[in-house]
Phi, psi and omega in degrees: 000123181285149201280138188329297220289334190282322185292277179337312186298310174320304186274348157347138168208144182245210162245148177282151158336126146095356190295306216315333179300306189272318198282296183331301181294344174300289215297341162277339167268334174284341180263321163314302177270014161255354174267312185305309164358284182305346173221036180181126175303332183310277212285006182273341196280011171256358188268341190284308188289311190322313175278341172243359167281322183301330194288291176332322167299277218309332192290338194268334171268010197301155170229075196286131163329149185214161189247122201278152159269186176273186173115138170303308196245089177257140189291130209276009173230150170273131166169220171223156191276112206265318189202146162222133187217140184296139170270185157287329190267055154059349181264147173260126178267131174256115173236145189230111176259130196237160189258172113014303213263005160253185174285133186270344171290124207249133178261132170303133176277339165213177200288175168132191192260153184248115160266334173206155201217105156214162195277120179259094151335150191223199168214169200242036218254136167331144207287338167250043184256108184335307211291341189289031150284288167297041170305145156278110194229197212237099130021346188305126185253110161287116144272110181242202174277002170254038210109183137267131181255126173247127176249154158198098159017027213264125183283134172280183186272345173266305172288106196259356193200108157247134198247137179268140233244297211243126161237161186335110188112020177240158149294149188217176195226109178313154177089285239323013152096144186204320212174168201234097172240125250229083196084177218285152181184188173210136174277114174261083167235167186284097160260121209293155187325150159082008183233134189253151204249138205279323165256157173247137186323110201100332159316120153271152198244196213175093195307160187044021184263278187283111165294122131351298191251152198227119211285000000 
């Protein structure tokens, strides 16, 4: 039988890092304009769109505790698998595109060291648009037991901000909390030559969940 404290720990669900630029101010207009409510009709028809943007922010920032799997490669995003494609250099790119309605918070795909964390000026065009290559994103180099792993990060036509949880040096824990990407957007990582992949395109996945990689 699992132990009660552990189930609770599970269902947890918090707001993520890096939320508060966007969420405070929704979530203060919305307590503003349902206390004025009460004593003028003007403000309730504005607490209505106010009160369902805030909720909508929260649902969008929610970050729920997760039980990591097992697996070499697990997936570092919630969404669904846009494309997989062999590289030149023998490694295969997995891209996972998440939509406005998933969790946006992204998990270290394996255990190791963050050797580089860097930032690529961009252009903004949706995220499952071919052209989202040259986006703006965020870099991430992992030193593991397989290698080097390179993920990355790409701000959507909406998603304007990615916030990195962590910096270049630190250890991390598979599953682990890494980073923010802030409205529809997309994750890319890279699995070095000789290791074959597990999903299939259109699959959806489940950061720290879905295993990647294939035995």
């Amino acid at each position: 039988m699992p132990d009660s404290h552990t189930s609770a720990s599970r269902g947890r669900v918090r707001i993520a890092r890096g939320a508060s630029p966007w969420l405070l101010p929704t979530v203060a207009t919305a307590a503003l304009s349902l206390t004025r409510a009460r004593r003028s009709g003007r403000w309730a028809a504005v607490a209505v769109p106010t009160t369902a943007l805030a909720a909508g922010m929260l649902w969008f920032f929610r970050d729920p505790e997760r039980e990591i799997t097992g697996g070499r490669v697990i997936s570092p995003a919630d969404g669904v698998v846009q494309s997989i494609m062999p590289w030149k250099d023998g490694r295969t790119r997995v891209a996972i595109f998440m939509s406005p309605l998933n969790v946006h918070v992204n998990r270290a795909p394996l255990a190791g060291t963050v050797t580089s964390v860097e930032h690529v000026p961009g252009g903004f065009v949706p995220a499952f648009n071919k052209e989202s290559e040259n986006n703006e994103r965020v870099v991430w180099h992992f030193d593991t037991e397989l290698g080097d792993i390179e993920m990355v990060q790409i701000a959507g036509a909406v998603a304007r901000r990615i916030v990195p949880y962590i910096p270049q040096g630190t250890k991390v824990e598979q599953g682990e909390r890494i980073g923010l990407i802030r409205f529809g957007s997309r994750v890319d990582i890279y699995l070095p030559e000789g290791v074959d992949v597990a999903v299939e395109v259109g699959q959806a996945t489940t950061a720290g969940v879905t295993r990647i990689d294939r035995d």
